[in-house]
VMD Tcl script that draws the C-alpha trace (Angstrom):
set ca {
  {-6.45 -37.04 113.88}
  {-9.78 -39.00 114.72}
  {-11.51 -41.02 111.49}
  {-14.99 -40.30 111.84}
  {-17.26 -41.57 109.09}
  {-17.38 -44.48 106.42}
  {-13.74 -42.77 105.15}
  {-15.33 -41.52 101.52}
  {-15.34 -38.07 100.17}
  {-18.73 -37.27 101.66}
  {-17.67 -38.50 105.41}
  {-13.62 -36.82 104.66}
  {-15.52 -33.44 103.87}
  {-17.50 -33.87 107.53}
  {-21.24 -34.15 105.41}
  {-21.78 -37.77 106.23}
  {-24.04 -36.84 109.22}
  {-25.70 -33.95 107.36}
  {-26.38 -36.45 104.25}
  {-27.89 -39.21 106.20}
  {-30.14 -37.28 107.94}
  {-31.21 -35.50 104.77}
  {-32.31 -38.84 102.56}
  {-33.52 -39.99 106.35}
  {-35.94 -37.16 106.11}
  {-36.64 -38.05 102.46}
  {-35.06 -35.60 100.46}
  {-34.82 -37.24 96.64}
  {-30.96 -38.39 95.93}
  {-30.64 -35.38 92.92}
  {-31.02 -32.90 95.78}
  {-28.51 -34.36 98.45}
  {-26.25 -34.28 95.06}
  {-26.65 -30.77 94.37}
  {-26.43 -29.53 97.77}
  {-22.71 -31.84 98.10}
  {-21.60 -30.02 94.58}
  {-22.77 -26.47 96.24}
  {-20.29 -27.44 99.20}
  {-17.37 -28.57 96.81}
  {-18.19 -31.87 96.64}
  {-18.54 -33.37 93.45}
  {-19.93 -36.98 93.92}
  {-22.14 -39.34 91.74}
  {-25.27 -41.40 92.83}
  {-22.74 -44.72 92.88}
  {-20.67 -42.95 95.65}
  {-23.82 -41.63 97.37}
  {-25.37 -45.41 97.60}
  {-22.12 -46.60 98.90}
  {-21.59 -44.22 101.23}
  {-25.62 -44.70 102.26}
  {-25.17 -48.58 102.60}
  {-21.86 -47.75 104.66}
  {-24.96 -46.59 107.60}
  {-27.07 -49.36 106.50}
  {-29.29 -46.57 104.75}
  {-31.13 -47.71 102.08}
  {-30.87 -45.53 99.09}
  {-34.69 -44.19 97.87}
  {-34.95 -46.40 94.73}
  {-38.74 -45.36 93.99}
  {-37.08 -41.90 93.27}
  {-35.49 -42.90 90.49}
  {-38.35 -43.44 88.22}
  {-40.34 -40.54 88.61}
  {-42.13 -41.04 85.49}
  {-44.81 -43.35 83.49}
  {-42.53 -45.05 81.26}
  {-45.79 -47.39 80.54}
  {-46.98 -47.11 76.49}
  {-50.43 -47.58 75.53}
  {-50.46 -49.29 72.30}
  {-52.24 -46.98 69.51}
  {-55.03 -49.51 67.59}
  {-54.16 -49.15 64.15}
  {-56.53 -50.81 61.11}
  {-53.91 -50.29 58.17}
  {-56.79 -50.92 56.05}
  {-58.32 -47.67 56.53}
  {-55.61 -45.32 57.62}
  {-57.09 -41.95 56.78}
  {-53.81 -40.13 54.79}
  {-55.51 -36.70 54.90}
  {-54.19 -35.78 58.24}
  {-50.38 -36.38 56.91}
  {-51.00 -34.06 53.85}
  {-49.19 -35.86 51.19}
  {-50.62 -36.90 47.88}
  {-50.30 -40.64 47.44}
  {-49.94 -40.56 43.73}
  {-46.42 -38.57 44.29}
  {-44.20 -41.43 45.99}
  {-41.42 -39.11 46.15}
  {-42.98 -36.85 48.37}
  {-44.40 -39.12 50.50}
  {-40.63 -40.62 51.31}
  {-39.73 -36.77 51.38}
  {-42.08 -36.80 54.47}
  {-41.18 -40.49 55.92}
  {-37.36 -39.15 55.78}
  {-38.56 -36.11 57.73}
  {-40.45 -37.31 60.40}
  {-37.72 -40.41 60.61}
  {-35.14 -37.51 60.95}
  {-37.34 -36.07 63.55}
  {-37.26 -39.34 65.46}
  {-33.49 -39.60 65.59}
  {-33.05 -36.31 67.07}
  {-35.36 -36.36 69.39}
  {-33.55 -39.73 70.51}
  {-30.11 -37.44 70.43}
  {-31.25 -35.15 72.73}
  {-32.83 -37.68 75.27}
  {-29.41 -39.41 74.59}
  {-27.23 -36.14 75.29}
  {-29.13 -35.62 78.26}
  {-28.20 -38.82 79.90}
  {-24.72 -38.42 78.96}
  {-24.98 -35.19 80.51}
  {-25.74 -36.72 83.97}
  {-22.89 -39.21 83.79}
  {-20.21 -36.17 83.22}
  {-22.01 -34.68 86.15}
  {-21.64 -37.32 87.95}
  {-25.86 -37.60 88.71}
  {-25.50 -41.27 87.45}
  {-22.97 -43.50 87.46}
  {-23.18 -44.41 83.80}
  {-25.61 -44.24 80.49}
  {-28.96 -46.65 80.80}
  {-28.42 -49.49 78.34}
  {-31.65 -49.26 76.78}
  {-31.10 -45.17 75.90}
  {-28.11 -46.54 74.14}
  {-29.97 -49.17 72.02}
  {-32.73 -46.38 71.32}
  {-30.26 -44.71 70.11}
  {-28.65 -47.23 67.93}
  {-32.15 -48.17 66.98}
  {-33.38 -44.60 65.76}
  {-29.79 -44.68 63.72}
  {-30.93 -47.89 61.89}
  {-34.52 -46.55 61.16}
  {-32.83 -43.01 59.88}
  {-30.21 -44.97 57.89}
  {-32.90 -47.29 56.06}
  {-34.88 -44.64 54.82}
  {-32.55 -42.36 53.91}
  {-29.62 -44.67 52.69}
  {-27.26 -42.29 55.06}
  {-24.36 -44.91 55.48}
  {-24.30 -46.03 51.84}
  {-23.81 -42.21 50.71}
  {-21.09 -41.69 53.27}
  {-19.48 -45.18 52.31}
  {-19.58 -43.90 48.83}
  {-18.24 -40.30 49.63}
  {-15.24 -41.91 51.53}
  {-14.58 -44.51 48.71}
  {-14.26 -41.49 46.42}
  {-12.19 -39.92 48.28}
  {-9.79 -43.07 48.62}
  {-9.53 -43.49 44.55}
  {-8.95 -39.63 44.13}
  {-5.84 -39.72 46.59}
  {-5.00 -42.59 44.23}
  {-4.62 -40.25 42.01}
  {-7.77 -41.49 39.49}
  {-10.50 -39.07 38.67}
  {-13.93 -40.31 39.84}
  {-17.24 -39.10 37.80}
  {-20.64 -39.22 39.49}
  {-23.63 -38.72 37.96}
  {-25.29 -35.79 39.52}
  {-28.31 -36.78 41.43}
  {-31.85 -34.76 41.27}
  {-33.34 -33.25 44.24}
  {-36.87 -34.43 45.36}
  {-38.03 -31.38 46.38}
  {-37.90 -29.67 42.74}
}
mol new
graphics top color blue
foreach p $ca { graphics top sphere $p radius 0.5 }
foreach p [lrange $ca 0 end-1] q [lrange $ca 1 end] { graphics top cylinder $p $q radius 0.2 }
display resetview
């Protein structure tokens, strides 16, 4: 049996000519990938740049970042921050950390879905692994939710409970009030 190819998945399944030609003819990376997974083969972007630079084809790297990632800083005189728009009354602190919590809440779930996403690709083999800094903005919108809303002391408290009463002791906490009354 002849070898023809650069011996990897994409060359053993005979769609090494097809593939060159297609990013030759500029067709994004993503596409070439989901036209090998419609033909049974399942390959990620690292396999797909090796098997490119096997041909001395350079992979399309302006494809990758199809997007403005570019933020315009937002001038910001804390002086005179008009609180109207956010609809809280100052003289109530508690519901003005009721709405910090929220929108801090909102932040870190937003950052789990952009998060999930990415994972997403890995396991579908679209990238060959999770961008570092989606992994810190993760971590980072964990820290922010866990200041404001005390999250890991509660838990550490919850599972300290739990510890003494296999002990055997009987734990009483004081009952705390909800904000929201």
């Amino acid at each position: 049996m002849e070898f023809i190819g650069c011996g990897c998945k994409i060359c053993n399944l005979g769609l090494g000519a097809t593939v060159n030609e297609m990013i030759l003819n500029h067709l994004e990376p993503s596409a070439v990938l989901r036209f090998l997974d419609s033909k049974g083969c399942k390959v990620s972007e690292k396999l797909l740049r090796k098997h490119l630079s096997a041909f001395s084809i350079d992979f399309p790297e302006t494809l990758q970042h199809d997007f403005d990632t570019e933020i315009e800083p937002i001038p910001n005189n804390l002086i005179e921050i008009d609180f109207t728009q956010y609809k809280i009354d100052l003289s109530n602190p508690e519901i003005a950390l009721e709405l910090l919590q929220k929108i801090t809440l909102q932040v870190y779930l937003n950052q789990s879905r952009i998060t999930l996403h990415a994972q997403q690709k890995v396991i579908d083999g679209i990238c060959p692994d999770l961008p570092k800094d989606t992994l810190r903005n993760q971590s980072t919108a964990l820290d922010m939710l866990d200041r404001c809303t005390g999250l890991s002391m509660i838990v550490n408290q919850q599972q300290a409970i739990k510890t003494v009463e296999n002990m055997g002791l009987e734990v009483n906490v004081p009952m705390v009030q909800n904000v929201q009354n």
